[in-house]
C-alpha positions in Angstrom: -4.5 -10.0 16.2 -0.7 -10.2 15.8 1.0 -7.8 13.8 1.8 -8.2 9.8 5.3 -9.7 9.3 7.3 -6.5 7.3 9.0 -8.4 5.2 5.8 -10.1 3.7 4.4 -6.6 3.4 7.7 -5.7 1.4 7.4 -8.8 -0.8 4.1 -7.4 -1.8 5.2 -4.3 -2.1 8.0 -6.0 -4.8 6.3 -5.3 -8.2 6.1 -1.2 -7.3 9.8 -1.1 -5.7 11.6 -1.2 -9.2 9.7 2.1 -9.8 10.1 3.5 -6.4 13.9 2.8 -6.0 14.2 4.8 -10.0 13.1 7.4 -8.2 14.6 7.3 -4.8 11.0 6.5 -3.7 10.9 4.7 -0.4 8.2 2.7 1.2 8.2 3.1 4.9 6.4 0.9 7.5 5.0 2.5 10.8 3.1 0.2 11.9 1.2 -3.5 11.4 -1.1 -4.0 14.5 -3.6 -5.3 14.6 -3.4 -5.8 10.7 -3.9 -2.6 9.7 -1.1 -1.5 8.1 0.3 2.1 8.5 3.0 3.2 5.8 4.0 6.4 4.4 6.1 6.9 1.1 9.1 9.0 1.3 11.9 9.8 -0.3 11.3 10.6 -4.5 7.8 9.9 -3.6 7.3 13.4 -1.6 5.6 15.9 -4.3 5.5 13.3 -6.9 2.5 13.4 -9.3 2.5 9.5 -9.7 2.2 9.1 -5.9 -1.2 8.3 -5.9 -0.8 5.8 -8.6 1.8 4.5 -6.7 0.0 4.4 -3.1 -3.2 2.5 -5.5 -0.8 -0.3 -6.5 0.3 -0.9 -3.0 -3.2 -0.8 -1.6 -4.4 -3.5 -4.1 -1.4 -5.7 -3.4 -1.6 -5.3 0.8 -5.2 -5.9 0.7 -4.9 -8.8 -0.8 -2.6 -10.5 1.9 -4.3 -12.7 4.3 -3.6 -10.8 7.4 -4.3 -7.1 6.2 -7.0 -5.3 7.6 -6.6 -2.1 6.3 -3.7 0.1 4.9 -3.4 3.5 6.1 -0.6 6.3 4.0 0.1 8.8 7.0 1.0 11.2 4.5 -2.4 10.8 2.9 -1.1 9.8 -0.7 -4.6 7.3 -1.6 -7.4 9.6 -3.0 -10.6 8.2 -0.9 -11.8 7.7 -4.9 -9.2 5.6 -5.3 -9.5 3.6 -2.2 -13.0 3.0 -3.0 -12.4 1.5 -6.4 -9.9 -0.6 -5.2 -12.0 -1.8 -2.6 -15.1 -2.5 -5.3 -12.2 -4.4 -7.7 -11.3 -6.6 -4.8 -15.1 -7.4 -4.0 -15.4 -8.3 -7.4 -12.4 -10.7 -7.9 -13.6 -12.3 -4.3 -17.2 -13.0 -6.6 -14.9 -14.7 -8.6 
């Protein structure tokens, strides 16, 4: 599998970037291989007791693209908790 184009994972990203860049929050992409999408939030973000909200809103929206395996936040700011429920929303709106 060929890796995720950046700019469509920034697009996605687009709802959550007004927030991040009022914060000096910056979304950083390592990696899209294989469609798994590895990305740590710096900047603002680093300490910030909203990251996790913030790292749950970019989860939803990645996972929802096509080509997206998996997201990974290398600076571990997605809660497993939250991963999961994210994951059981998404089964539910594919139900849909």
């Amino acid at each position: 599998m060929a890796e995720v184009d950046r700019e469509k994972i920034l697009a996605s990203v687009g709802p959550v970037q007004a927030v991040l860049d009022a914060h000096d929050g910056e979304v950083n992409i390592v990696s899209t291989e294989d469609g798994i999408i590895s990305i740590s939030l710096e900047g603002g973000c680093t300490g910030c007791s909203a990251t996790p909200m913030t790292a749950m809103q970019i989860y939803y929206s990645l996972m929802k693209l096509e080509d997206v395996q998996d997201v990974v936040f290398l600076n571990g700011e997605l809660p497993e908790y939250m991963r999961a429920f994210i994951d059981d929303k998404l089964n539910l709106e594919d139900e849909d």
